[in-house]
TORDOLUM-678776 format. One record per residue: x, y, z of N, C-alpha, C in turn. Coordinates in steps of 0.05 Angstrom, whole numbers, padded with zeros to 5 digits, always signed. Layout:
<pts>
XYZXYZXYZ;...
</pts>
This chain:
<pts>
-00229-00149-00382-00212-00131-00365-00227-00106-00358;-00234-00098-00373-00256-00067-00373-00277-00072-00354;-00289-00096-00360-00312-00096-00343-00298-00103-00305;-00280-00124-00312-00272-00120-00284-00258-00099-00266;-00249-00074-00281-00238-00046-00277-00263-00036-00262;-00280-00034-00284-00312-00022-00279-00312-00038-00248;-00329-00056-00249-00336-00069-00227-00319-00063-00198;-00284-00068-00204-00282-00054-00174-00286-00035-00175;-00281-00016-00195-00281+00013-00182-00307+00019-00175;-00338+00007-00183-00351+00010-00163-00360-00008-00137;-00338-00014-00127-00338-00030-00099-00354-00064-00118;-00365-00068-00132-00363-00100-00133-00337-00117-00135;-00331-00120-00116-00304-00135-00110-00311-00165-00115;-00332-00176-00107-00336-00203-00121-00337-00204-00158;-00353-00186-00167-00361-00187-00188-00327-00184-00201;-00313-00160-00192-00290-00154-00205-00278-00180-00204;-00272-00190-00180-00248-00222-00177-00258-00239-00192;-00275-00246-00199-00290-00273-00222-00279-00253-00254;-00289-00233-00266-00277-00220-00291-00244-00218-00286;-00234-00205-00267-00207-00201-00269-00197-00239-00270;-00204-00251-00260-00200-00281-00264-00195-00293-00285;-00226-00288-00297-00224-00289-00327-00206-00276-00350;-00209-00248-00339-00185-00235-00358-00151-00248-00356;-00145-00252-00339-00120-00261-00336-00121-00282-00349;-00133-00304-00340-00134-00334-00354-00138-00335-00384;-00163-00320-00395-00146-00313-00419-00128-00290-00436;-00114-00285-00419-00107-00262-00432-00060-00269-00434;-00065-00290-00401-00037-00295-00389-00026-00275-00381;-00039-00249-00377-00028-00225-00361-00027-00223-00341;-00012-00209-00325-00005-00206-00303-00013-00176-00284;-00021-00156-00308-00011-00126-00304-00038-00121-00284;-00062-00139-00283-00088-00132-00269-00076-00141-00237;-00059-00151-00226-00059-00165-00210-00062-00157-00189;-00051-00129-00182-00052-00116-00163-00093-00113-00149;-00103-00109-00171-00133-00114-00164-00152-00137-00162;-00134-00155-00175-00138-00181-00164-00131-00193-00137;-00106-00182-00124-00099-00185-00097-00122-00168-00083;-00127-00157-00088-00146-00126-00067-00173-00150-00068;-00180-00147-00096-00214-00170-00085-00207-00197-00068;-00183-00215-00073-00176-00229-00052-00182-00215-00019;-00165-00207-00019-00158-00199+00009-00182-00191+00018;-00210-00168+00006-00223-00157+00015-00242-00182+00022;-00244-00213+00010-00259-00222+00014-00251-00245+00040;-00228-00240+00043-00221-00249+00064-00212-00284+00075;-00228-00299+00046-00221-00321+00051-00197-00340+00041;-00181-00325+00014-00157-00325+00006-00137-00321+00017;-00121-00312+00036-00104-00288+00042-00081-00296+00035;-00070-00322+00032-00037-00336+00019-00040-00329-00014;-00073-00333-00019-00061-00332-00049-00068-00301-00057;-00077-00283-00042-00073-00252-00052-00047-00239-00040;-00033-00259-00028-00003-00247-00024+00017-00263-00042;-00001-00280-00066+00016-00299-00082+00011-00279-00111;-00010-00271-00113-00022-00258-00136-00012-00231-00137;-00010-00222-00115+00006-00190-00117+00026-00197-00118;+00050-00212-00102+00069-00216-00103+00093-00219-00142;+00069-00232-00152+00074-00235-00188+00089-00216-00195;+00068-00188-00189+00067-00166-00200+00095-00148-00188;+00093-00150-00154+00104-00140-00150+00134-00141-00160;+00142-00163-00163+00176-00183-00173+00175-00175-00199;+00153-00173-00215+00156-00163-00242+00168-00137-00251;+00192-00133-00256+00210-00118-00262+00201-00099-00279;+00188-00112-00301+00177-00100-00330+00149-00083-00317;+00138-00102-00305+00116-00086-00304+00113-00054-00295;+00088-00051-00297+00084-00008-00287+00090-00008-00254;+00099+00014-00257+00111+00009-00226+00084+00024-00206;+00070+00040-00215+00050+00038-00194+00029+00016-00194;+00027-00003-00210+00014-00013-00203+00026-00040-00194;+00054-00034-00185+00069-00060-00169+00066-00045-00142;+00076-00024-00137+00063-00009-00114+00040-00010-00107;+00019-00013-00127-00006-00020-00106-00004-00053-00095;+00001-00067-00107+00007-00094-00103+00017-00097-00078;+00034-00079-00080+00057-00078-00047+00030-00080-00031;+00025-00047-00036+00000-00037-00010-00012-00059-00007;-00027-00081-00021-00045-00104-00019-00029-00120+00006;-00010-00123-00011-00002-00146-00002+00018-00141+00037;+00022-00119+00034+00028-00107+00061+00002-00110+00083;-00013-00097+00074-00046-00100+00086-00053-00129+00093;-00045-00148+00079-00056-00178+00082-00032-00181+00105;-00001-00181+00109+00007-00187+00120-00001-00172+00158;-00001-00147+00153-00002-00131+00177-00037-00142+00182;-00059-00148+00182-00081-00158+00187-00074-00180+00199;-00062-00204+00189-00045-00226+00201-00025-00227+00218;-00016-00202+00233+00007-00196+00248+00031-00201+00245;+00040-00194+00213+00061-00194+00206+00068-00172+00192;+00079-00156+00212+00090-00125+00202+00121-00133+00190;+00130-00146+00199+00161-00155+00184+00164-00155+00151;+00138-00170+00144+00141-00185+00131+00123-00154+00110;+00113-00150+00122+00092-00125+00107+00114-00099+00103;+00131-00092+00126+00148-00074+00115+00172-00087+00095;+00180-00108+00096+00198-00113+00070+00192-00110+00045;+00156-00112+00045+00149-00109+00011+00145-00077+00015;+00146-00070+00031+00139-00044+00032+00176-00034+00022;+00183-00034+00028+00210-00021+00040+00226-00029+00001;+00219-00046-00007+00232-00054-00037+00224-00027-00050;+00209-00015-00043+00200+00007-00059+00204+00035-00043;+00211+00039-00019+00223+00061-00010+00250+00059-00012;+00266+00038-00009+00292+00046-00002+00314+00021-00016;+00290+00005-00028+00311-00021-00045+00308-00009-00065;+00317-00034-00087+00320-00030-00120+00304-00007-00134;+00278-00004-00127+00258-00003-00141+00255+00028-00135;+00260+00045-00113+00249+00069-00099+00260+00089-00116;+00279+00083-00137+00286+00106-00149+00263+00114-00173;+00249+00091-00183+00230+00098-00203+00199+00103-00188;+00194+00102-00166+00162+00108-00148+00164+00135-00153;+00136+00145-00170+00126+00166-00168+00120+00184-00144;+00119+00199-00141+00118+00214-00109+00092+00213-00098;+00071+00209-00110+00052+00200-00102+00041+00176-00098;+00057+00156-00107+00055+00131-00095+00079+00119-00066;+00094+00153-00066+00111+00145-00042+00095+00156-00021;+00081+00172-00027+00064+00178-00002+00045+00164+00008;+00036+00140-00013+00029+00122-00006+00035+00103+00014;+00062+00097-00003+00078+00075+00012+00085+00091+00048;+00091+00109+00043+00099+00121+00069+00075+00126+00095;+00051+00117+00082+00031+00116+00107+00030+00091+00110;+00027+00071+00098+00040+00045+00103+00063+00038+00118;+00080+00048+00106+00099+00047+00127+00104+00053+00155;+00088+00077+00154+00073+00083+00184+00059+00065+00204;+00046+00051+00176+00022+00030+00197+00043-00001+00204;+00064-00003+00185+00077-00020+00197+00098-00006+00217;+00110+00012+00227+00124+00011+00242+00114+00013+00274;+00081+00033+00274+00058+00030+00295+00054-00002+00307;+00054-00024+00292+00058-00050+00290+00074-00067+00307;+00091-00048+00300+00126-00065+00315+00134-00045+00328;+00111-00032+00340+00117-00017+00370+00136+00006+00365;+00141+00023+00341+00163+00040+00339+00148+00057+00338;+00141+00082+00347+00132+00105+00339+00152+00121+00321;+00179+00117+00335+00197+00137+00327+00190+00140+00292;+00200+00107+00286+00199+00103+00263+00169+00115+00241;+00146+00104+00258+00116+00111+00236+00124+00150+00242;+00126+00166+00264+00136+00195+00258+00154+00209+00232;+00175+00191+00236+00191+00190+00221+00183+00188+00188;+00166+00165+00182+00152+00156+00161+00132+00184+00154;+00112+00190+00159+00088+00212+00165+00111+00239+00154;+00134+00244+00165+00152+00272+00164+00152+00272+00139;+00172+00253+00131+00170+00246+00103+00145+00245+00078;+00127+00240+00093+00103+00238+00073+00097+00268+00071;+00096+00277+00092+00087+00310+00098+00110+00332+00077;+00131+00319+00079+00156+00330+00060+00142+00328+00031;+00129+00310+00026+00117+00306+00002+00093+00323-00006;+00074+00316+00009+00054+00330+00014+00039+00336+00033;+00048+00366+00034+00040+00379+00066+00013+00384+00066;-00001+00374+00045-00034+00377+00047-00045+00348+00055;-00028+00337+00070-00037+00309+00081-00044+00320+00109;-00076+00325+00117-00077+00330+00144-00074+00303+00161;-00086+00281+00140-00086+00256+00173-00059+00256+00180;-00041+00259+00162-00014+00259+00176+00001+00268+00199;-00010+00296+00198-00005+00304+00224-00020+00296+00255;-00045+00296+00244-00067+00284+00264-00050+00263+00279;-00042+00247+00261-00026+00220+00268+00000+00219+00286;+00018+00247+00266+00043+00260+00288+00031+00259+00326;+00023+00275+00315-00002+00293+00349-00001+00267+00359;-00018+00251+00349-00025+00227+00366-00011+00206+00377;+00019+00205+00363+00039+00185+00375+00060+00201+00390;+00055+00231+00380+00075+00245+00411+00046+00254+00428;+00031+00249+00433+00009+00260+00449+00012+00288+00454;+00011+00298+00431+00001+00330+00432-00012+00332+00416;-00017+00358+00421-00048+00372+00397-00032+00379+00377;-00055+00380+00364-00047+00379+00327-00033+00407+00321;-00046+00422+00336-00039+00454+00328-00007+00451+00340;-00002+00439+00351+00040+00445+00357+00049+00429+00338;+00041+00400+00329+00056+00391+00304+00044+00406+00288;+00027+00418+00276+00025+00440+00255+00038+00450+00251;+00053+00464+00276+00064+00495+00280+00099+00482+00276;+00103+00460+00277+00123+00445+00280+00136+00439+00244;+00113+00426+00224+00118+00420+00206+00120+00438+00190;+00110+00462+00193+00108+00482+00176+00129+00503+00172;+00148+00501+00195+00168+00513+00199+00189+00516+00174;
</pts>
C-alpha cells in the first residue's frame, strides 16, 4: 500500500496501479480505491472498470468520506471525457446535495464544486457552472481560476467579477 501511495504521488501511475492491485488483492480493501480509479483512468485503456473501482468506494457508506469524494472526482472525469456529463454530475451531486453533502469537508466541496462547474459547462448551462464557481468562491475566495472562469462565461474581464465577488 505505501509503496503504491509513494509511486502515485510521484506521478508513476503504472507502477502505483500494479502495487495498489496488489495491495487490495491481498489485503480485500477497498479504502485505496479512489487511486486505483485515477491510475485506471489516467491510463486510458480501462475506463468501465475505473468507474467500477471508484464507484466501490464511492457507495461505501463506512468508508472516509474524502476519499469517496475523490473517487467521485475520478469517476466524474471518466464520465465527462466520454460525454457523459449526466451521468458525471449525479456522482457528483450525491455529495453536494444528496445523502452524503452534510459530512464533505469544505475543502473537498470546493472540489466537488469545480467539477461541478465542468459538468454543467458540458450540458451547455453556464448559468449553472457560475452558479457552481459563486459557491466555491463562498468557500474560498482565494480561488483565482474561479473567477477567471466567472469572467469567461459572462464575457467580461476579471477585474468586474472581482469587483463583483468581493462585495
Amino acid at each position: 500500500e505505501t509503496l503504491g501511495i509513494a509511486l502515485y504521488r510521484a506521478d508513476d501511475l503504472r507502477g502505483a496501479l500494479s502495487e495498489l492491485q496488489t495491495y487490495r488483492r491481498m489485503s480485500g480493501s477497498i479504502d485505496q480505491n479512489h487511486l486505483l480509479a485515477d491510475c485506471l483512468r489516467a491510463d486510458g485503456r480501462d475506463l468501465d472498470r475505473a468507474v467500477s473501482v471508484g464507484m466501490e468506494l464511492v457507495e461505501d457508506e463506512t468508508g472516509d468520506i474524502e476519499r469517496r469524494v475523490e473517487a467521485a472526482i475520478v469517476i466524474a472525469a471518466v464520465h465527462l471525457s466520454g460525454g457523459r456529463p449526466a451521468r458525471a454530475g449525479a456522482v457528483v451531486g450525491r455529495f453536494l446535495t444528496g445523502p452524503d453533502a452534510r459530512s464533505v469537508p469544505p475543502g473537498s466541496v470546493v472540489r466537488l464544486l469545480w467539477v461541478a462547474a465542468d459538468v454543467a459547462e458540458a450540458e451547455d448551462a453556464p448559468e449553472r457552472a457560475i452558479e457552481a464557481l459563486r459557491r466555491l468562491l463562498a468557500l474560498d475566495s482565494e480561488y483565482e481560476d474561479a473567477e477567471s472562469r466567472i469572467a469567461g462565461l459572462l464575457g467580461v474581464s476579471l477585474h468586474t467579477v472581482h469587483s463583483h465577488t468581493k462585495r
